[in-house]
C-alpha positions in Angstrom: 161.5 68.0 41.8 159.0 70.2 43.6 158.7 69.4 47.3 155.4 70.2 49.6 154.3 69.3 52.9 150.9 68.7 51.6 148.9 68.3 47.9 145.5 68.2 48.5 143.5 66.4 45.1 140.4 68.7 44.1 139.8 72.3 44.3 136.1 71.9 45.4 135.2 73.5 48.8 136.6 70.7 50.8 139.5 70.6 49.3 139.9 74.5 49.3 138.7 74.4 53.2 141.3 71.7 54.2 144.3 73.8 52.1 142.9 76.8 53.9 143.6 75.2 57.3 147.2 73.5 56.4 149.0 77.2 55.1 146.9 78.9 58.0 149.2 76.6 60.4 151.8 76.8 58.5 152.2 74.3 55.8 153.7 74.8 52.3 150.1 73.4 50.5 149.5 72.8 46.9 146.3 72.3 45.7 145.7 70.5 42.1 142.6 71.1 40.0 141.4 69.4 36.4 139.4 71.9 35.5 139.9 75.4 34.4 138.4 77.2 37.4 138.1 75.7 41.2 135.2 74.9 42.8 134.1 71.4 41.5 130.6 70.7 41.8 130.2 74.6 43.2 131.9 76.3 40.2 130.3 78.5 38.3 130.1 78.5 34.2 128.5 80.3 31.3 125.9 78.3 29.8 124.9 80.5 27.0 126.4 84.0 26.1 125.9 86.3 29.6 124.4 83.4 31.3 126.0 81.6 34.4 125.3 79.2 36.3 126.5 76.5 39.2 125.5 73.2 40.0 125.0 74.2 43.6 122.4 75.9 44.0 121.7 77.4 47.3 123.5 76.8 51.0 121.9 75.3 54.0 124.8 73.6 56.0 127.9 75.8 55.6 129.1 76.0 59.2 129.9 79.6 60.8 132.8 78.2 62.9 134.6 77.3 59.4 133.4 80.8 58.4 135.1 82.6 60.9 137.9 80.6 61.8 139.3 81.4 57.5 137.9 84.5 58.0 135.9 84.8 54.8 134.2 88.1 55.6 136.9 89.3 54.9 137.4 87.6 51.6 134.0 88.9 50.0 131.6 86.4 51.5 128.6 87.4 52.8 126.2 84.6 54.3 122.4 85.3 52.4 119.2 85.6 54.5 117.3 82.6 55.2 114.2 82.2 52.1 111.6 80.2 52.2 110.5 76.7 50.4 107.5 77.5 48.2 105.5 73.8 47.5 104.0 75.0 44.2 100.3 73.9 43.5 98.9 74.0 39.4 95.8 76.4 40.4 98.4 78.8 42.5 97.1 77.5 46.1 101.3 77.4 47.3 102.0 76.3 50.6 105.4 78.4 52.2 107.6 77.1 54.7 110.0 79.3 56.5 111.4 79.2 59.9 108.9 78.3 62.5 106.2 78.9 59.7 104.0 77.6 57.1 101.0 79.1 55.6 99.0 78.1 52.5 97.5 75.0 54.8 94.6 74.1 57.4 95.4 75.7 61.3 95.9 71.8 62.1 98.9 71.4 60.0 100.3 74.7 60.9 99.7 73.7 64.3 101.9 70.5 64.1 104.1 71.7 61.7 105.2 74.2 65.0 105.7 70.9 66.8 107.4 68.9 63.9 110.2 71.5 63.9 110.7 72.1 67.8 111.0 68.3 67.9 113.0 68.2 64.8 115.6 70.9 65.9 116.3 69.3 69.4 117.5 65.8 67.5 119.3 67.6 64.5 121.1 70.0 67.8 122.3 66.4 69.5 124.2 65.6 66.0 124.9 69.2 65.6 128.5 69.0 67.4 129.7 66.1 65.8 129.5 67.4 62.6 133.0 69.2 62.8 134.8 66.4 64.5 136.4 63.1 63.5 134.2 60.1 64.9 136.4 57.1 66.2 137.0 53.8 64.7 134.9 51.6 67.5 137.3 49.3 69.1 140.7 50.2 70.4 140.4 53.8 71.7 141.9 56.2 73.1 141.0 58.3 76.0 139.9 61.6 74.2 138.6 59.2 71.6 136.4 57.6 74.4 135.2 60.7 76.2 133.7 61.5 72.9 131.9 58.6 72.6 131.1 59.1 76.2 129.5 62.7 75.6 127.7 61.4 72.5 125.8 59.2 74.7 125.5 61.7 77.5 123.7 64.4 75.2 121.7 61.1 74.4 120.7 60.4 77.5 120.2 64.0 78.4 117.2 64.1 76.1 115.1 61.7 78.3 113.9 58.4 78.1 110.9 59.3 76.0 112.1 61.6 73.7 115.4 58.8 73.3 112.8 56.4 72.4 110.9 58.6 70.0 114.6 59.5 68.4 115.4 55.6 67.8 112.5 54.9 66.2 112.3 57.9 64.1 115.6 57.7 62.8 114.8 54.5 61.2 111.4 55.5 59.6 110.5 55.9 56.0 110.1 59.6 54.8 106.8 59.0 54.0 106.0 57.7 57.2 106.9 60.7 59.3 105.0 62.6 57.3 102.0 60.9 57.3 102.1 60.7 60.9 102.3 64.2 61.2 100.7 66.2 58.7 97.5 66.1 56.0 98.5 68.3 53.5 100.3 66.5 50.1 102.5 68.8 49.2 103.6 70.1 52.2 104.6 66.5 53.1 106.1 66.3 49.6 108.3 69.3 50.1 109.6 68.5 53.6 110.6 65.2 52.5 112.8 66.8 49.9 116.0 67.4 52.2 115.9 63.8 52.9 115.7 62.1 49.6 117.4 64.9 47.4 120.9 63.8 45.8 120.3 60.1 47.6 119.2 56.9 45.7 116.1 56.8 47.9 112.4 57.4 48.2 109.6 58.4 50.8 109.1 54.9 51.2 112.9 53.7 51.6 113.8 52.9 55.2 116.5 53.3 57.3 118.1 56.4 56.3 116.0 59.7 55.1 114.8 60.7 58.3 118.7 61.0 59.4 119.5 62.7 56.3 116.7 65.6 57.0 118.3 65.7 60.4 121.5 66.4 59.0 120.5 68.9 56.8 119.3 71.1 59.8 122.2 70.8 62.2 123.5 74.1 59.6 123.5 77.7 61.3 120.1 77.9 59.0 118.0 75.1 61.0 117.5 73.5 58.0 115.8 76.6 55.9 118.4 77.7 52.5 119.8 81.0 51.6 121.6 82.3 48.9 124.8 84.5 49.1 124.4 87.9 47.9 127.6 87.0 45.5 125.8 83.7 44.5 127.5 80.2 45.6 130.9 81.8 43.0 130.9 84.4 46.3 131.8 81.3 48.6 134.4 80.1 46.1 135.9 83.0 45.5 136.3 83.6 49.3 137.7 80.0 50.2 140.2 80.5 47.0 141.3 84.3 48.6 141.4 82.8 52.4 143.6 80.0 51.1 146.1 81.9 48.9 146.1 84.5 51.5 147.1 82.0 53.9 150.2 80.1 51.4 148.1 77.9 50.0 149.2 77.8 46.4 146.0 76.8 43.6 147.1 75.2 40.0 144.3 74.8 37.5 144.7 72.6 34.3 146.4 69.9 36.7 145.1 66.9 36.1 146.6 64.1 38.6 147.1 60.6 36.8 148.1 58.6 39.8 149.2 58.8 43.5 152.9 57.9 43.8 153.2 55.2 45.9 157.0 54.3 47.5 157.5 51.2 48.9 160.4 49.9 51.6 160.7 47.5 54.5 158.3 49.5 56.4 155.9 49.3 53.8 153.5 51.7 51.2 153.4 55.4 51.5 152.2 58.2 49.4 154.7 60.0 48.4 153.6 62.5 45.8 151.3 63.0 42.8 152.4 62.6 39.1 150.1 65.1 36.6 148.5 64.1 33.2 151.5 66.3 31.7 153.8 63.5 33.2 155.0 65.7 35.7 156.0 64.5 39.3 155.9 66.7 42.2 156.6 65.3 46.0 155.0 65.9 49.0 155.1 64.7 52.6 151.1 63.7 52.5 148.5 63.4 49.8 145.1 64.4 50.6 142.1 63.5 48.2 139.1 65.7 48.2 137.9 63.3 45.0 135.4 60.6 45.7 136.4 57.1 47.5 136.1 55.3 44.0 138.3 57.6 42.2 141.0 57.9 45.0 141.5 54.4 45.4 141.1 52.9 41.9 141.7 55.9 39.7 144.5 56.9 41.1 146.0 54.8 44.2 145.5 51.6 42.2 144.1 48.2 43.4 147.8 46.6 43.3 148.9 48.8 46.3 145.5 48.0 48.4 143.9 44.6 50.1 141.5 42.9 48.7 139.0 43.0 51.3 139.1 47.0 51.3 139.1 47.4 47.9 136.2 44.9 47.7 134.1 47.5 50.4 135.2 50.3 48.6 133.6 48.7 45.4 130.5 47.9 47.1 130.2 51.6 48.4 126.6 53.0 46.4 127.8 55.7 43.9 124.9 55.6 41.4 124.0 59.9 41.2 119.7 60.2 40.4 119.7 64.2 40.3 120.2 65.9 36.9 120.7 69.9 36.3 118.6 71.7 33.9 119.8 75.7 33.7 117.4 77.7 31.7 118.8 81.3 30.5 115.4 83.7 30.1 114.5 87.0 28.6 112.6 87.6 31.4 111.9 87.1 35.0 109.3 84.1 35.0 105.5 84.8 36.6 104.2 81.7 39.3 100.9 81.0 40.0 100.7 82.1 43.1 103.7 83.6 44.0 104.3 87.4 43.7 108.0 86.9 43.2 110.2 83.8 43.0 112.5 84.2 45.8 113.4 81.4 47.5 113.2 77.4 46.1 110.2 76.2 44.6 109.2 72.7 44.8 106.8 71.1 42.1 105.8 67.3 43.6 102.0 68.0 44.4 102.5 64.5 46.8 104.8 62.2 47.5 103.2 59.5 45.5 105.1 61.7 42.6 108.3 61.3 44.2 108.4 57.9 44.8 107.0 57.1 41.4 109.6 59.6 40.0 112.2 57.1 41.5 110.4 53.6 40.5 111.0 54.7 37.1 115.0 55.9 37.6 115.1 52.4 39.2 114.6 50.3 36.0 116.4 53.3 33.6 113.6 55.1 32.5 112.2 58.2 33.0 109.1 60.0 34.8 106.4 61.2 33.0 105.6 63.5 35.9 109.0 64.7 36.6 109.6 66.3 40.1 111.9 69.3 40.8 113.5 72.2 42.7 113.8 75.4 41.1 115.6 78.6 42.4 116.0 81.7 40.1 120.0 82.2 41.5 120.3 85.9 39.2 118.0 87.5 41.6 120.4 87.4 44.1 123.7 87.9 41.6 122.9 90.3 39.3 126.2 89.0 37.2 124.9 85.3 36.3 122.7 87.1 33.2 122.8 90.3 31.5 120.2 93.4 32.8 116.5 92.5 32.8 117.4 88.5 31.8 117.5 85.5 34.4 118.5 82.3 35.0 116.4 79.4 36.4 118.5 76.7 37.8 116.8 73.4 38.8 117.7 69.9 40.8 115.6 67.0 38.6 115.2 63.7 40.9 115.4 61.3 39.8 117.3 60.7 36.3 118.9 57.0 35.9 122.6 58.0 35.0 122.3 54.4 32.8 119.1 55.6 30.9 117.5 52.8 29.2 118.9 53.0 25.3 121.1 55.4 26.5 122.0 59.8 27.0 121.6 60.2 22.9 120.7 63.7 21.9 117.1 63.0 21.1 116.9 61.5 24.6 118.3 64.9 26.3 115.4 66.8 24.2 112.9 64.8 25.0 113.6 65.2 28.1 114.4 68.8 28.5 110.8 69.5 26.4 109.4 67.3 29.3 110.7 69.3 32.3 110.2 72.7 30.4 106.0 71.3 29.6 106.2 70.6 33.8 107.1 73.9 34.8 104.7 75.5 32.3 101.9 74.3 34.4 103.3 76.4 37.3 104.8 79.2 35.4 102.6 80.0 32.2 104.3 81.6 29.0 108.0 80.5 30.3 108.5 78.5 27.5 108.3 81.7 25.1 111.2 83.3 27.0 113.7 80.7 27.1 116.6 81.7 25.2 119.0 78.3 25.7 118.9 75.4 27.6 121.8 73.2 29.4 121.1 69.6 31.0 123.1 67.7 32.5 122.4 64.5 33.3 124.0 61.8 36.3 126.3 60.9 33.4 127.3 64.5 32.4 128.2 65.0 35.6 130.6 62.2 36.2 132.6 63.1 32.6 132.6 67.0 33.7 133.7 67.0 37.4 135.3 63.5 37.5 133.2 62.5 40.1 131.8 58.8 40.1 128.0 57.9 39.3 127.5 61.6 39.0 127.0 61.0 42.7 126.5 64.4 44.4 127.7 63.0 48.1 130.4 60.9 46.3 129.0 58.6 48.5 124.9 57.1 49.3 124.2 58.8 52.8 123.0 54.9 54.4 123.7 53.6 57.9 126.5 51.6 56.4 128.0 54.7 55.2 128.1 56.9 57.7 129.9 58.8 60.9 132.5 56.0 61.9 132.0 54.2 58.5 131.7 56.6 56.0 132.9 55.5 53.4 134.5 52.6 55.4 136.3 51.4 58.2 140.1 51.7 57.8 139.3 55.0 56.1 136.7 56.7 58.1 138.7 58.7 59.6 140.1 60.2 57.2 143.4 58.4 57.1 144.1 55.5 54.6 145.3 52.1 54.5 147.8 53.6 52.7 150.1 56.1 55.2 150.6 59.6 54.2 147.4 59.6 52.5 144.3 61.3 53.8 140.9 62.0 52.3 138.6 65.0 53.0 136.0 65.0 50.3 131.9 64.0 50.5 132.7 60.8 50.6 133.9 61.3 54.4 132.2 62.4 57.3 129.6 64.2 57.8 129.2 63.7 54.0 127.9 66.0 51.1 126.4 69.3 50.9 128.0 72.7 51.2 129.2 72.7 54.7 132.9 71.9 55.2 132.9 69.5 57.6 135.3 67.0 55.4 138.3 69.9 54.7 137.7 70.7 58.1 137.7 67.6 59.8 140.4 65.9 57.2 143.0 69.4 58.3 142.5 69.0 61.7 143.3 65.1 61.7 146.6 66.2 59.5 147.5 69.1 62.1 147.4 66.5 65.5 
């Protein structure tokens, strides 16, 4: 039998970060993916002849320190410039946001929209650190675990009384509270809130969680705008695959686990190894699961080896995905109103009314009629995802029930797709006479094709009670297990979802104390 120090579960980028880390120190790593090609959620696949696409569309999060430590400059990744969020209006009035700028609104709005960001930078910089670190289980701790907890509370405290205040009661506000607090213009308030609600089973008006969310979304080298790589997200893959193998790391596609072994003595449980869908067993001195929580522990630990009152959180944990994909492959590069040339993400919710309407229909399984969407046209930047003078429009759809009412039949994928494609007509005349094929992908698509559960993009709801110290739960927060020798490093864990690496990072560096 074939002997490792480590199999790491999952080929996406946490899983390809973590396996990065372990050969780079020295360990003899496999890494075990279902699919044909690795990446997960981040891969890249052909659509329609000459057409390819991802899932993922653009980067705002991916940490440098990860990027230099596996050296992935030298691997063929090259980080994309910052571009700016285009709020799309029907009569081609678009309000910009980029940086420390937006234009396309009143001198008031721009005015606080300079103050919004300084004040929103300083609380996203005081979670910034943490983001690449494992936060301690709160009781029992030791002394490095405690100094952490003590800085934590120092760079708290070093923000002032005032601005701490401000921080507390910001953190638990509605989206659409913060917004109205601060701005007048709907769809500038509309697409700021997007970083806060997108992938999440939440609205404007949800509390308790979107504001940290948005937070989290600018502690990235980026400040919270998105980029593109000049490769495309595939460039990123590619790299994290190169850094790996050039580090030991050995990748097998077409591997699909069935179960975790689990051995059991006087001591008690401990993972031992993996056994594949071909039936065959290969050994290992750890087992680390870049999968989500759900998967690890049902799928393929098994409730038998795990208490009841863990498994019983771990069941509770929200996994219900409300984002589906729609790729478009065109003839043609499509014409805005009101934008001279679509670079950069374009946002169609002309308020936030849309939004949160958009999600009172997902709630009860049905769909919007006035969808609301993120578009980016990715083959502008990779000239390889369509063939010369062709593109590909790649959009994010909140919010689409995974559990559709009368279920994902094929006239209720066409309906849908004619009502996203009659949407983006208002913004982008004549678009519908170059589309040469369509591919959605619906919550549920997503959770057959990259075996992640609810179609859940974080693996994970990004709540309170998931998070930091919790996330997904305690007695696996940090990304050990109940169950020794096992380890997790997917969304799932902290700092959760999104292309930034904290999980593989955090997860390798827990293994390597």
């Amino acid at each position: 039998m074939q002997h490792y120090n480590t199999i790491i579960i999952g080929a996406g980028h946490n899983g390809l970060i973590c396996a990065a880390y372990l050969a780079k120190a020295g360990q003899k790593v496999l890494v075990l993916e279902a699919s044909d090609v690795p990446g997960g959620l981040a891969s890249t696949h052909e659509f329609h002849p000459g057409f390819r696409t991802s899932v993922a569309q653009s980067l705002n999060q991916l940490s440098a320190k990860i990027v230099s430590d596996l050296n992935l400059d030298k691997h063929g990744y090259k980080p994309g410039e910052d571009m700016g969020t285009i709020g799309l209006n029907q009569n081609g009035d678009n309000i910009t946001i980029k940086g420390d700028t937006v234009t396309g609104v009143t001198e008031k709005d721009a005015s606080n929209y300079v103050k919004y960001r300084k004040m929103m930078l300083r609380y996203a910089n005081v979670l910034k650190p943490y983001s690449l670190k494992t936060i301690p289980r709160i009781g029992v701790n030791t002394l490095s675990e405690v100094m952490l907890f003590a800085k934590m509370g120092l760079n708290l405290r070093m923000m002032g009384k005032k601005a701490l205040q401000e921080f507390m009661r910001m953190v638990t506000l509605p989206t659409r509270d913060l917004m109205d607090e601060n701005f007048d213009n709907e769809i500038l308030k509309a697409a700021l809130s997007w970083d806060g609600l997108i992938g999440s089973k939440n609205a404007p008006r949800s509390p308790n969680h979107s504001v940290l969310m948005m937070l989290y979304r600018m502690t990235g080298d980026h400040g919270g705008d998105h980029a593109i790589p000049p490769g495309g997200i595939e460039s990123l893959i590619l790299a994290l695959v190169s850094s790996a193998e050039a580090n030991g790391a050995e990748i097998r596609t077409e591997s699909a686990v069935q179960k975790i072994t689990i051995q059991g003595d006087e001591n008690g449980l401990k993972a031992s190894g993996v056994e594949l869908v071909s039936g065959d067993q290969i050994s290992a001195d750890r087992v680390v699961s870049s999968t989500d929580p759900k998967t690890t522990f049902f799928d393929l630990v098994g409730v038998d080896n795990l208490e009841i009152q863990f498994t019983n959180r771990i069941n509770r944990l929200s996994t219900d995905g409300y984002v589906a994909k729609l790729h478009l492959a065109l003839s043609g590069l499509p014409e805005f109103k009101g934008v001279s040339q679509p670079y950069g993400r374009m946002i169609i919710a002309s308020k936030m009314d849309d939004i949160e309407f958009a999600w009172d229909d997902a709630k009860y399984g049905d769909i919007s009629e006035n969808p609301v969407l993120e578009l980016v046209i990715p083959s502008l930047y990779n000239k390889t995802m369509a063939p010369q003078g062709q593109h590909v429009l790649s959009a994010n759809i909140m919010y689409v029930p995974g559990n559709l009412n009368g279920g994902w039949t094929d006239d209720a994928k066409r309906d849908l797709i004619n009502r996203l494609i009659e949407e983006i007509e208002k913004y982008a005349p004549g678009i519908r006479e170059q589309i040469l094929h369509q591919e959605l992908l619906t919550p549920a698509d997503l959770e057959r094709d990259y075996k992640v559960t609810g179609g859940h993009w974080h693996h994970s709801e990004f709540s309170l009670d998931q998070m930091m110290m919790m996330r997904p739960t305690y007695e696996a927060a940090q990304y050990k297990t109940p169950i020794p020798g096992l380890y997790l490093a997917g969304a799932g864990s902290h700092p959760g979802g999104g292309l930034m690496g904290g999980p593989g990072h955090n997860a390798a560096h827990e293994i390597l104390k």
